[in-house]
Biopython code that builds the backbone (N, CA, C, O; Angstrom):
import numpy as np
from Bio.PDB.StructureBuilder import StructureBuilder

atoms = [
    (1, "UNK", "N", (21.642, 25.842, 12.321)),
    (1, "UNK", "CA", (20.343, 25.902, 11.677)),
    (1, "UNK", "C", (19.396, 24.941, 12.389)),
    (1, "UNK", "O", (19.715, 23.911, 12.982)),
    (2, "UNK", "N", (18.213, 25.440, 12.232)),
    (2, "UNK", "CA", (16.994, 24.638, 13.101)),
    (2, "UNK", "C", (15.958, 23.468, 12.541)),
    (2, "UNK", "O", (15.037, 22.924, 13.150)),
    (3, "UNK", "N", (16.475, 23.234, 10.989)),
    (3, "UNK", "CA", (16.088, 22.026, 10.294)),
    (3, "UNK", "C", (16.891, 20.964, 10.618)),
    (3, "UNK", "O", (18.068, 20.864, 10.965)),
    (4, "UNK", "N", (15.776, 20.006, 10.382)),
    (4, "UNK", "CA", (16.833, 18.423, 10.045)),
    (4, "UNK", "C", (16.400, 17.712, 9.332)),
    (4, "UNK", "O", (15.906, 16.791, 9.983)),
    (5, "UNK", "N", (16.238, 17.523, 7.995)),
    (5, "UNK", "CA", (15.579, 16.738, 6.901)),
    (5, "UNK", "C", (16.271, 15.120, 6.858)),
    (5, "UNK", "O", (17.325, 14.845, 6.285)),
    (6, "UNK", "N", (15.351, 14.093, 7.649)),
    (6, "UNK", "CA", (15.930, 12.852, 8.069)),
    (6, "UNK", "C", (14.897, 11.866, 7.242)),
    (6, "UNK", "O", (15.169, 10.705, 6.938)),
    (7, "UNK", "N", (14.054, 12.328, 7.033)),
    (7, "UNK", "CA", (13.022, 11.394, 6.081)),
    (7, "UNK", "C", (13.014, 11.399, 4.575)),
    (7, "UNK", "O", (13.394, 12.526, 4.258)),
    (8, "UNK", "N", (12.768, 10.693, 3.489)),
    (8, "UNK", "CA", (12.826, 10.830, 2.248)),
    (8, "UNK", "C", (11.751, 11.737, 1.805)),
    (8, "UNK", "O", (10.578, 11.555, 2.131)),
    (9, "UNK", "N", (12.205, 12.863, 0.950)),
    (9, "UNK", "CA", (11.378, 14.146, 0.951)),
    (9, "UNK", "C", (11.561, 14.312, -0.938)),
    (9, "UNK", "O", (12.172, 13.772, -1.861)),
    (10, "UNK", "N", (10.891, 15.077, -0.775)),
    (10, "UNK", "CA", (11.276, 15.690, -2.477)),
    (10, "UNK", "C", (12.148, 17.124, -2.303)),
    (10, "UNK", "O", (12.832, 17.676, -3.164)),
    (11, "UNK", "N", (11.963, 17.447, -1.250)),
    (11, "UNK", "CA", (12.896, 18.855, -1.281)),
    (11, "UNK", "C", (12.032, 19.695, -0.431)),
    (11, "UNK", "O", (12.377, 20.282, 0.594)),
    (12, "UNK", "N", (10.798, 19.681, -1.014)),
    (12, "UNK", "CA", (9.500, 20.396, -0.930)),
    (12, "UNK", "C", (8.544, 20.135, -0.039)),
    (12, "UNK", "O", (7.730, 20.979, 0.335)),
    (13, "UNK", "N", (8.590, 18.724, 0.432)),
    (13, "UNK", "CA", (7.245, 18.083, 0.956)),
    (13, "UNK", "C", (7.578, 17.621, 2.512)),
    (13, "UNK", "O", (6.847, 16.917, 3.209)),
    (14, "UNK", "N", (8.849, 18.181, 2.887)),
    (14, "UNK", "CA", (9.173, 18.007, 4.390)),
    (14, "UNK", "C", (9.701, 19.098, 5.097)),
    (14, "UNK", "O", (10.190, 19.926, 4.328)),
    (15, "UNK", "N", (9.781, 19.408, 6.322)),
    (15, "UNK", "CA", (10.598, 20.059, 6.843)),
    (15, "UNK", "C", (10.463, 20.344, 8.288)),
    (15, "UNK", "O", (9.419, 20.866, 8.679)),
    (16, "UNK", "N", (11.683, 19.973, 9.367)),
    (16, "UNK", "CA", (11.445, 19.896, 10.349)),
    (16, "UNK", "C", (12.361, 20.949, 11.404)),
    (16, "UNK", "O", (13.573, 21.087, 11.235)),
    (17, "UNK", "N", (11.697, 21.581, 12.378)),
    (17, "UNK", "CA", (12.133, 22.354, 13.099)),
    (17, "UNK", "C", (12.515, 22.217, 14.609)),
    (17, "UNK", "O", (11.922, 22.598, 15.618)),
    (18, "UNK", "N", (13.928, 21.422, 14.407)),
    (18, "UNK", "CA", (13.981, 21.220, 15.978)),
    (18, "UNK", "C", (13.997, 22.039, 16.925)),
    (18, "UNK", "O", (13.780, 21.561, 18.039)),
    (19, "UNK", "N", (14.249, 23.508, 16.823)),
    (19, "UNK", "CA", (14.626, 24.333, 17.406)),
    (19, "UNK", "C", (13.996, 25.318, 17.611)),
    (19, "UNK", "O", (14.534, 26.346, 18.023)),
    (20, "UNK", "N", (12.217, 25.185, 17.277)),
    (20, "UNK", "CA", (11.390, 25.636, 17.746)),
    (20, "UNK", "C", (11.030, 25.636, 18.864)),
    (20, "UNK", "O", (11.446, 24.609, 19.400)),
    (21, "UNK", "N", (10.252, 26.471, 19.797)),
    (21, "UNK", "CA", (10.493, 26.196, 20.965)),
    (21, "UNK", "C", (9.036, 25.388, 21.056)),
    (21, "UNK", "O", (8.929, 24.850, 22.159)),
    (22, "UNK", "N", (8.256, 25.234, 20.467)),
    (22, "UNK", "CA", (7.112, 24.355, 20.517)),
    (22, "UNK", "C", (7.254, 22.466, 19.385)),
    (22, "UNK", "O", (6.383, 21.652, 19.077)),
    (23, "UNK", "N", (8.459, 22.499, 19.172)),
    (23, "UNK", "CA", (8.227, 21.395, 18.760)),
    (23, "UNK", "C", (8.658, 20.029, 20.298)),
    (23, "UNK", "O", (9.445, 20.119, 21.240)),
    (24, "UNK", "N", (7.771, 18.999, 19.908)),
    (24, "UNK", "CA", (6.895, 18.855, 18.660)),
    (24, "UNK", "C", (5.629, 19.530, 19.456)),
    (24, "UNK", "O", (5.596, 19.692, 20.676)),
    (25, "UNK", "N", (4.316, 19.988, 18.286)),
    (25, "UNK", "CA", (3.618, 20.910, 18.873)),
    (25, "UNK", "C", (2.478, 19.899, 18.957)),
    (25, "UNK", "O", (1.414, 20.233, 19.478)),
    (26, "UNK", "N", (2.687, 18.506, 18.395)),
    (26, "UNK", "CA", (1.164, 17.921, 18.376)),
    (26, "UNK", "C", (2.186, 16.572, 19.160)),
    (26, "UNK", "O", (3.416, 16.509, 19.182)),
    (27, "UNK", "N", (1.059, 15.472, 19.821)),
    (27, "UNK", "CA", (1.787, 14.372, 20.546)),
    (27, "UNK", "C", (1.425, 13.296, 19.448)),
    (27, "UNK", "O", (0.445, 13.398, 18.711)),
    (28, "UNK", "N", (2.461, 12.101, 19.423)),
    (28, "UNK", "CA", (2.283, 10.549, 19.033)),
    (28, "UNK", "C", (2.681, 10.515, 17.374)),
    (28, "UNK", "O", (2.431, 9.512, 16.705)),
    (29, "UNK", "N", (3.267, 11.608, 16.839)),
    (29, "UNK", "CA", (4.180, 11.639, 15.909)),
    (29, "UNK", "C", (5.325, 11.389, 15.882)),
    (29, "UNK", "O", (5.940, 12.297, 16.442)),
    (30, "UNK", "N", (6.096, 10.469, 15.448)),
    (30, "UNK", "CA", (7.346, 10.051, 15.862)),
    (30, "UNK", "C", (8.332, 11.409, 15.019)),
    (30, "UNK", "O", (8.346, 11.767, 13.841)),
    (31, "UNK", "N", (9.170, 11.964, 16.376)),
    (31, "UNK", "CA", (9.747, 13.076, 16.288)),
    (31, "UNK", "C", (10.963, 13.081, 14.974)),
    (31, "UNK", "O", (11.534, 14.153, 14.776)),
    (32, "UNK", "N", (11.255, 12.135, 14.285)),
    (32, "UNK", "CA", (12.110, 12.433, 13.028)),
    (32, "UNK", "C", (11.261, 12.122, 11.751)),
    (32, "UNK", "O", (11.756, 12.129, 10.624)),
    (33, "UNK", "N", (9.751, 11.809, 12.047)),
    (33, "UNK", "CA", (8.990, 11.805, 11.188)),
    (33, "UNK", "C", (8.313, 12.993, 11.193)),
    (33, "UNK", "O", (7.551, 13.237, 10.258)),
    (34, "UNK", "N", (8.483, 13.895, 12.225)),
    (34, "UNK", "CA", (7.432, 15.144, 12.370)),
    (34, "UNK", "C", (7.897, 15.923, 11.546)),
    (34, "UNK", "O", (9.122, 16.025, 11.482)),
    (35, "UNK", "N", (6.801, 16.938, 10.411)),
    (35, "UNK", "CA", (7.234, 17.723, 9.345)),
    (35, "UNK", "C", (6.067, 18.820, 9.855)),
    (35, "UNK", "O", (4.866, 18.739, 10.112)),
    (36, "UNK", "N", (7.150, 19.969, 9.864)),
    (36, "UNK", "CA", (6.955, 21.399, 10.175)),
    (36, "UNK", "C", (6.219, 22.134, 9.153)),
    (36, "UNK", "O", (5.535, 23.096, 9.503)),
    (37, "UNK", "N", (6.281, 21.804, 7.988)),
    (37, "UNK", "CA", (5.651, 22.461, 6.923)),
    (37, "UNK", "C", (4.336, 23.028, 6.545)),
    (37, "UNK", "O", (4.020, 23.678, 5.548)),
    (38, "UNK", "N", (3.522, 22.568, 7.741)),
    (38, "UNK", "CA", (1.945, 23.097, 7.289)),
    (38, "UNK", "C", (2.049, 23.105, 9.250)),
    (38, "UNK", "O", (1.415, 22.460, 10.085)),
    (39, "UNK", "N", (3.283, 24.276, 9.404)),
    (39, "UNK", "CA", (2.869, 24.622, 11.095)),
    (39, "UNK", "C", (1.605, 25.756, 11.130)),
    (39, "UNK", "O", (1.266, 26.233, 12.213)),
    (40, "UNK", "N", (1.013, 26.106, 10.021)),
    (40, "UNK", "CA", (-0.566, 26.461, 10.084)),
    (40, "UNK", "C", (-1.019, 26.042, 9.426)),
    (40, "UNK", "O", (-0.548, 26.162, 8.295)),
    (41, "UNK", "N", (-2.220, 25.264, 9.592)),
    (41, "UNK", "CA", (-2.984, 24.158, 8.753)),
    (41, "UNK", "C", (-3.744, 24.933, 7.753)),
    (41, "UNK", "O", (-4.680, 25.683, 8.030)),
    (42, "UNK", "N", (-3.123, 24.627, 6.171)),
    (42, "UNK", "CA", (-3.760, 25.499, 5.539)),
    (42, "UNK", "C", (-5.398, 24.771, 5.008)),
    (42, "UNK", "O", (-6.056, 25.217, 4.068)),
    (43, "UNK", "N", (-5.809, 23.552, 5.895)),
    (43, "UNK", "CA", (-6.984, 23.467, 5.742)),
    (43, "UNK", "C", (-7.692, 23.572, 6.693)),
    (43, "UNK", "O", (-8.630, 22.778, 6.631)),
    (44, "UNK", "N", (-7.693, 24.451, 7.941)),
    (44, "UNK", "CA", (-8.324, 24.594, 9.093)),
    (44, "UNK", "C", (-9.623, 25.476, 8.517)),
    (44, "UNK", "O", (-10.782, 25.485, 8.933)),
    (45, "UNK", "N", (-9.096, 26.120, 7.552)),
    (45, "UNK", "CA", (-10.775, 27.138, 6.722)),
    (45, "UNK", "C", (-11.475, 26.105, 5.802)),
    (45, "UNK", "O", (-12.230, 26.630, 4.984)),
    (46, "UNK", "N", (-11.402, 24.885, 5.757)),
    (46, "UNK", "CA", (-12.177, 23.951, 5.489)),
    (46, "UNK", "C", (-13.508, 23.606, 6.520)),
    (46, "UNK", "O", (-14.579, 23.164, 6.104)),
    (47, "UNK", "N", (-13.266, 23.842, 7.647)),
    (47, "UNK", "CA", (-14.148, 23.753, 8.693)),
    (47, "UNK", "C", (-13.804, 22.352, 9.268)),
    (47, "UNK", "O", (-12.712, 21.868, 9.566)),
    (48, "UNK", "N", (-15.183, 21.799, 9.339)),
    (48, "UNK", "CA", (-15.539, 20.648, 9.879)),
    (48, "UNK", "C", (-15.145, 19.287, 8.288)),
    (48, "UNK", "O", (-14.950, 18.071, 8.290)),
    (49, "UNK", "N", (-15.191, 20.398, 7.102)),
    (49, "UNK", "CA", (-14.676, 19.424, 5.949)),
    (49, "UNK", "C", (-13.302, 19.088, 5.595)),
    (49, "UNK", "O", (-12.952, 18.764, 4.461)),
    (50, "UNK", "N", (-12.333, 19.203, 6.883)),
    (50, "UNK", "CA", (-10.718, 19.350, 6.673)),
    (50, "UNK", "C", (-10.115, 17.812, 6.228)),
    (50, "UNK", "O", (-9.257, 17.371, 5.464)),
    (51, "UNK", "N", (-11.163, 17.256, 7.243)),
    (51, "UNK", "CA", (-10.632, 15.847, 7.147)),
    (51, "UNK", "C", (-9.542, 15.132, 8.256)),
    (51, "UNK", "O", (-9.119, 13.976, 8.286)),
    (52, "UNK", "N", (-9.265, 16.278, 9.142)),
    (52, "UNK", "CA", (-8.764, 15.856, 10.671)),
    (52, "UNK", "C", (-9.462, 15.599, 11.645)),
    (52, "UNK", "O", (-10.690, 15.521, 11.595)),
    (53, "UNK", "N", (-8.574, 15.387, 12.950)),
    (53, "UNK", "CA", (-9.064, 15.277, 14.063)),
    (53, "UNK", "C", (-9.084, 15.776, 15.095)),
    (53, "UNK", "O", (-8.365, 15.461, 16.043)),
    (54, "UNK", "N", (-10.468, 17.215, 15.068)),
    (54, "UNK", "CA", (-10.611, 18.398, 15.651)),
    (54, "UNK", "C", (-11.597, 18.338, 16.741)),
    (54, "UNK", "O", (-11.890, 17.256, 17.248)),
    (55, "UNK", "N", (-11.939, 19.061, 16.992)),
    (55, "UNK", "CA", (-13.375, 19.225, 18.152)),
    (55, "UNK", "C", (-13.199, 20.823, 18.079)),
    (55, "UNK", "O", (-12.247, 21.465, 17.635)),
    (56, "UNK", "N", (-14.538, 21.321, 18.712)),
    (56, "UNK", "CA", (-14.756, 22.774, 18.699)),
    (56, "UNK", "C", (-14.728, 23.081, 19.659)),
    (56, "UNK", "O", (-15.317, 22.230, 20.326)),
    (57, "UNK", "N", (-14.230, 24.185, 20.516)),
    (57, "UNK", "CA", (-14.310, 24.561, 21.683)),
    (57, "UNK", "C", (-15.897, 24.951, 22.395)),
    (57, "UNK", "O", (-16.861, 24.678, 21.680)),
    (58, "UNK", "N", (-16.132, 25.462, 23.521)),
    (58, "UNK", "CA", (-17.227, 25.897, 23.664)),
    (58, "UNK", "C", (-17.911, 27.041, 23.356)),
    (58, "UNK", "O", (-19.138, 27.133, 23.341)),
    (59, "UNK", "N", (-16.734, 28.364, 22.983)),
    (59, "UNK", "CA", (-16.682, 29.488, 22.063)),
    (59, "UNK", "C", (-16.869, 28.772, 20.716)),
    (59, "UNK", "O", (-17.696, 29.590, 20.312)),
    (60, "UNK", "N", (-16.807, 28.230, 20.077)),
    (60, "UNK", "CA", (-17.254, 27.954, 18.822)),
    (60, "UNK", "C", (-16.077, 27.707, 18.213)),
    (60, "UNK", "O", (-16.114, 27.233, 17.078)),
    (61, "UNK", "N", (-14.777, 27.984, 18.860)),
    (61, "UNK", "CA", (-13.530, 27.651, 17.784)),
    (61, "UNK", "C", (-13.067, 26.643, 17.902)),
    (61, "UNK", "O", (-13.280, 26.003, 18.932)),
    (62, "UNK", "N", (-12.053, 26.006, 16.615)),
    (62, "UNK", "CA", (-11.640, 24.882, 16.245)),
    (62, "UNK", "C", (-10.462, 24.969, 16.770)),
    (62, "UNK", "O", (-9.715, 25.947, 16.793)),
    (63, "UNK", "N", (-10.270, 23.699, 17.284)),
    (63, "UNK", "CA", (-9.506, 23.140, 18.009)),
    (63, "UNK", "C", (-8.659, 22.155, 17.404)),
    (63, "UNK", "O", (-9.040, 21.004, 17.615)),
    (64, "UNK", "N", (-7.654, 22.267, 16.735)),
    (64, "UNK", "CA", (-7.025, 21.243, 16.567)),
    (64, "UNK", "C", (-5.608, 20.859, 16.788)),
    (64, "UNK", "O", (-4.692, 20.787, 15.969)),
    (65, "UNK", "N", (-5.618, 20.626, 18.079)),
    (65, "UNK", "CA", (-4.286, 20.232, 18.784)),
    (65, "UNK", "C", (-4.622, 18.675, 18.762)),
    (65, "UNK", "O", (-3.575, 18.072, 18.999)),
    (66, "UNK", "N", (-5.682, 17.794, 18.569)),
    (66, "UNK", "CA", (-5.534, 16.479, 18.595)),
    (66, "UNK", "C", (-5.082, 15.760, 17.179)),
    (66, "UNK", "O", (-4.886, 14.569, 16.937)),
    (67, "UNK", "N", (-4.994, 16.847, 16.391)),
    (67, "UNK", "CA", (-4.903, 16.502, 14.845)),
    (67, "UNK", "C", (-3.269, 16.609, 14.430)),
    (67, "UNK", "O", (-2.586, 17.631, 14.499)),
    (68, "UNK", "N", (-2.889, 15.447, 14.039)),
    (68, "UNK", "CA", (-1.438, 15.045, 13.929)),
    (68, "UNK", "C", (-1.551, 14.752, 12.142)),
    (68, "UNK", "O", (-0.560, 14.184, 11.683)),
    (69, "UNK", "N", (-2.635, 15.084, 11.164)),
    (69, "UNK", "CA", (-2.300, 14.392, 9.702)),
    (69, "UNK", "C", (-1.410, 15.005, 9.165)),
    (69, "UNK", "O", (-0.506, 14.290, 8.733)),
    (70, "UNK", "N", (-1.258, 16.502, 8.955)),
    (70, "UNK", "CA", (-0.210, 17.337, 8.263)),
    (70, "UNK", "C", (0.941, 17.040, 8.631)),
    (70, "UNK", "O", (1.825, 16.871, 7.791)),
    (71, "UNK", "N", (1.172, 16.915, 9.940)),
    (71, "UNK", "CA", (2.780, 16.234, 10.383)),
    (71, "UNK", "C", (3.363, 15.182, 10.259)),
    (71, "UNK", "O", (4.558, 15.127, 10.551)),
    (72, "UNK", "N", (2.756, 14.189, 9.847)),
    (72, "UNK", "CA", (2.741, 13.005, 9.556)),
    (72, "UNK", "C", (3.733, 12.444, 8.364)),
    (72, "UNK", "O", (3.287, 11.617, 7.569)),
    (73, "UNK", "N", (5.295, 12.988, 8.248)),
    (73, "UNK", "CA", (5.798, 12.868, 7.184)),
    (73, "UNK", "C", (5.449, 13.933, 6.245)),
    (73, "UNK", "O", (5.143, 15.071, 6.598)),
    (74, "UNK", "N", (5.524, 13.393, 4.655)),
    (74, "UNK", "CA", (5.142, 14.193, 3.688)),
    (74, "UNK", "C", (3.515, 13.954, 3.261)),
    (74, "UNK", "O", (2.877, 14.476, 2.347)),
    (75, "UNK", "N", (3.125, 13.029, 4.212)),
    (75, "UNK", "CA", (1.603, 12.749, 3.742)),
    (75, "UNK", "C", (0.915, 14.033, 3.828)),
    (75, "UNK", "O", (0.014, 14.114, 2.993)),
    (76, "UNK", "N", (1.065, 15.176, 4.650)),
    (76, "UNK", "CA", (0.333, 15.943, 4.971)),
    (76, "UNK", "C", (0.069, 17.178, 3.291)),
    (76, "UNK", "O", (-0.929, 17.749, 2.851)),
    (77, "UNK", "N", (1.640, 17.108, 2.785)),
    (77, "UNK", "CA", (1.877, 17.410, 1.523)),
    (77, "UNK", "C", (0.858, 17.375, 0.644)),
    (77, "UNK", "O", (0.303, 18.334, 0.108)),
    (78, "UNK", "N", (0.501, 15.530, 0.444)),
    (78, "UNK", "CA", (-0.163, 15.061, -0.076)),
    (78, "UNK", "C", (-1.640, 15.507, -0.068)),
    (78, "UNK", "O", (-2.169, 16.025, -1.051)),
    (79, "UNK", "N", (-2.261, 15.282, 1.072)),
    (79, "UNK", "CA", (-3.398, 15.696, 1.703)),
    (79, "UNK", "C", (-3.887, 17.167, 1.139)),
    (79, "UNK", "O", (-4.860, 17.399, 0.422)),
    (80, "UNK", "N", (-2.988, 18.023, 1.638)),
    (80, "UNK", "CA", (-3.331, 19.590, 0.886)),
    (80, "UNK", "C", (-3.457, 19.267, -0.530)),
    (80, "UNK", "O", (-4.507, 19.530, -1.114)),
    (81, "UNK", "N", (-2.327, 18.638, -1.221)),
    (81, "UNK", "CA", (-2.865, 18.842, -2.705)),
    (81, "UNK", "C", (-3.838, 18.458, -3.128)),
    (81, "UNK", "O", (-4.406, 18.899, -4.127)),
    (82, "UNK", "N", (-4.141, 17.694, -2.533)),
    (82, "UNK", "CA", (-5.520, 16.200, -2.980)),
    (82, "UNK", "C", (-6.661, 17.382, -2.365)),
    (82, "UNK", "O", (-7.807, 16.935, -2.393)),
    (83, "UNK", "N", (-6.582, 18.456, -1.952)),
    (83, "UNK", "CA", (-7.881, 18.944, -1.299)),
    (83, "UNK", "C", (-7.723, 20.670, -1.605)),
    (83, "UNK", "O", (-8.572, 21.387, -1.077)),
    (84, "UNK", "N", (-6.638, 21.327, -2.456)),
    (84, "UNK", "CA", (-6.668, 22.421, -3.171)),
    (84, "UNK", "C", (-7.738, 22.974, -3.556)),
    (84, "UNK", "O", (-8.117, 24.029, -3.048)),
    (85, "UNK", "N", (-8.545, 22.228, -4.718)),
    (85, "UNK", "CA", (-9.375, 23.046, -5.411)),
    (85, "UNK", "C", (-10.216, 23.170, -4.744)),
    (85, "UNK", "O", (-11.077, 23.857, -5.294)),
    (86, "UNK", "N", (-10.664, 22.666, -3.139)),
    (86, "UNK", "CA", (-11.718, 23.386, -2.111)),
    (86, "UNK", "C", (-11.183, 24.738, -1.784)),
    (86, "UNK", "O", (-11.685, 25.861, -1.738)),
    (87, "UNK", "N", (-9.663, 24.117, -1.514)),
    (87, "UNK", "CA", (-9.088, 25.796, -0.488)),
    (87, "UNK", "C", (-9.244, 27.089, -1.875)),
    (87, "UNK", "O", (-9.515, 28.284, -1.760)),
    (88, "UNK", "N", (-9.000, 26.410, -2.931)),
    (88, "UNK", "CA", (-9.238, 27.674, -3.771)),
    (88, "UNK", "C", (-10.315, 27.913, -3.752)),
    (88, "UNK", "O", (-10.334, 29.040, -3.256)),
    (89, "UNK", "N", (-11.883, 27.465, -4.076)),
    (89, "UNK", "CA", (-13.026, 28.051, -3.643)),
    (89, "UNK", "C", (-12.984, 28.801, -2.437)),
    (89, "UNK", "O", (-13.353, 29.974, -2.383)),
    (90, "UNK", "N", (-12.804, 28.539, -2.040)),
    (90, "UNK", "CA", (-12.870, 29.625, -0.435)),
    (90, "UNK", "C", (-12.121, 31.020, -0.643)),
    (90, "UNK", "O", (-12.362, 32.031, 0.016)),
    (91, "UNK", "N", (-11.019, 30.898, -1.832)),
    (91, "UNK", "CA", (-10.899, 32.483, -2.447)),
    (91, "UNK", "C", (-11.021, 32.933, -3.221)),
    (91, "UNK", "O", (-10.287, 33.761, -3.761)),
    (92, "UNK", "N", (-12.497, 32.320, -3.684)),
    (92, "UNK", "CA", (-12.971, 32.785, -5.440)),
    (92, "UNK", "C", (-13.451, 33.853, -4.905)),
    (92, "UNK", "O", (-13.747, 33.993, -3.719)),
    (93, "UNK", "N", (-13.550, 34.692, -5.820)),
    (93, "UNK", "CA", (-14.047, 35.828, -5.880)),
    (93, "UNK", "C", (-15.896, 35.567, -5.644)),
    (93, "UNK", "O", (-16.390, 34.454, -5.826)),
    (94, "UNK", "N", (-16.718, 36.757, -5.232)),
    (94, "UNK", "CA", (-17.976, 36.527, -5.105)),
    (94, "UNK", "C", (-18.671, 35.694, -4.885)),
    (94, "UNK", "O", (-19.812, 35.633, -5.343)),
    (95, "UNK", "N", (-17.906, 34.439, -3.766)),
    (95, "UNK", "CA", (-18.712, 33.056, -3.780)),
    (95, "UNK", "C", (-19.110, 33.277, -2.439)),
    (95, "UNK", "O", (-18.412, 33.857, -1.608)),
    (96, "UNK", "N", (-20.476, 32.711, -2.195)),
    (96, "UNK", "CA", (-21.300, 32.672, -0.791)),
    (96, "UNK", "C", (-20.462, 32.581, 0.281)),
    (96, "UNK", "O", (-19.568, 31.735, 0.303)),
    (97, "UNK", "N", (-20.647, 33.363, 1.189)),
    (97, "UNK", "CA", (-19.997, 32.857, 2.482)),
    (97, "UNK", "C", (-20.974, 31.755, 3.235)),
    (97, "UNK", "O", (-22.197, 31.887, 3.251)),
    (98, "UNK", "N", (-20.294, 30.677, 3.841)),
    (98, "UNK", "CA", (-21.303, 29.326, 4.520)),
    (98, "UNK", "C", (-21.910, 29.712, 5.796)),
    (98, "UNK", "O", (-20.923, 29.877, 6.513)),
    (99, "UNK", "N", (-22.640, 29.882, 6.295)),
    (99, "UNK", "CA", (-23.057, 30.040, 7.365)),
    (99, "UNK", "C", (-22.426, 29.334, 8.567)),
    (99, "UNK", "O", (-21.872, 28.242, 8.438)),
    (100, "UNK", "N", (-22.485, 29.751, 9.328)),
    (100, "UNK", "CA", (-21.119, 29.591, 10.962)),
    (100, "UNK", "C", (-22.493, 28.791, 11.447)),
    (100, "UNK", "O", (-23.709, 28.969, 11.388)),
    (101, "UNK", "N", (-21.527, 27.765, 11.984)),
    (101, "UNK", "CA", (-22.447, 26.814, 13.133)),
    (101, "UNK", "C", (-22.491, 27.597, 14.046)),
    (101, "UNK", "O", (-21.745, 28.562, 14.217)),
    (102, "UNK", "N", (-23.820, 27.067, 15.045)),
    (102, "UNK", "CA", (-24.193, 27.861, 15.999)),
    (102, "UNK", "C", (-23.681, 27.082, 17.017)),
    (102, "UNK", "O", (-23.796, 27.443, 18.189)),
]
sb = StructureBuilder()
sb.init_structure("model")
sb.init_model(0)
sb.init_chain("A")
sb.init_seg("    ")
for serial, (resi, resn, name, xyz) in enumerate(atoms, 1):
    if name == "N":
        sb.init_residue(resn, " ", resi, " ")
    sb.init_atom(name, np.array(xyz, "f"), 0.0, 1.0, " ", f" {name:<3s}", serial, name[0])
structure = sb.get_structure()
């Protein structure tokens, strides 16, 4: 199996994939602290309000290969919950779409 749960976790709030062929996928995370669990950042549709450390490409897309918070242990856990009731606006029903930076 391609986990190795080496950090104190709740069950839920870690999980690491050595045997991916991209781990680790971000640099300067110490590799038995790196947690696989948000290997798509479910706040990248936050935009520029995620609260990482992104830059935009010159096409206009977000870039965040410099952004190490979600991997960061179970903090990243943390982070999503503490910032939910944005990601749920973003799938309310009939709510404005934000206008795209130019």
């Amino acid at each position: 199996m391609g986990s190795d749960k080496t950090v104190p976790h709740d069950g839920a709030s870690f999980f690491r994939n050595v045997s991916c062929p991209h781990f680790p996928c971000h640099e300067g995370v110490d590799e038995r602290m790196f947690n696989c669990l948000f290997c798509y950042c479910p706040l990248y549709a936050l935009g520029p309000r995620c609260g990482g450390d992104f830059s935009y490409t010159d096409a206009g897309v977000k870039d965040c290969s410099g952004c190490t918070r979600l991997h960061e242990g179970a903090d990243g856990t943390r982070l999503v919950r503490e910032r939910f009731g944005e990601l749920a606006e973003l799938a309310r029903p009939g709510r404005q779409e934000p206008e795209m930076p130019a």
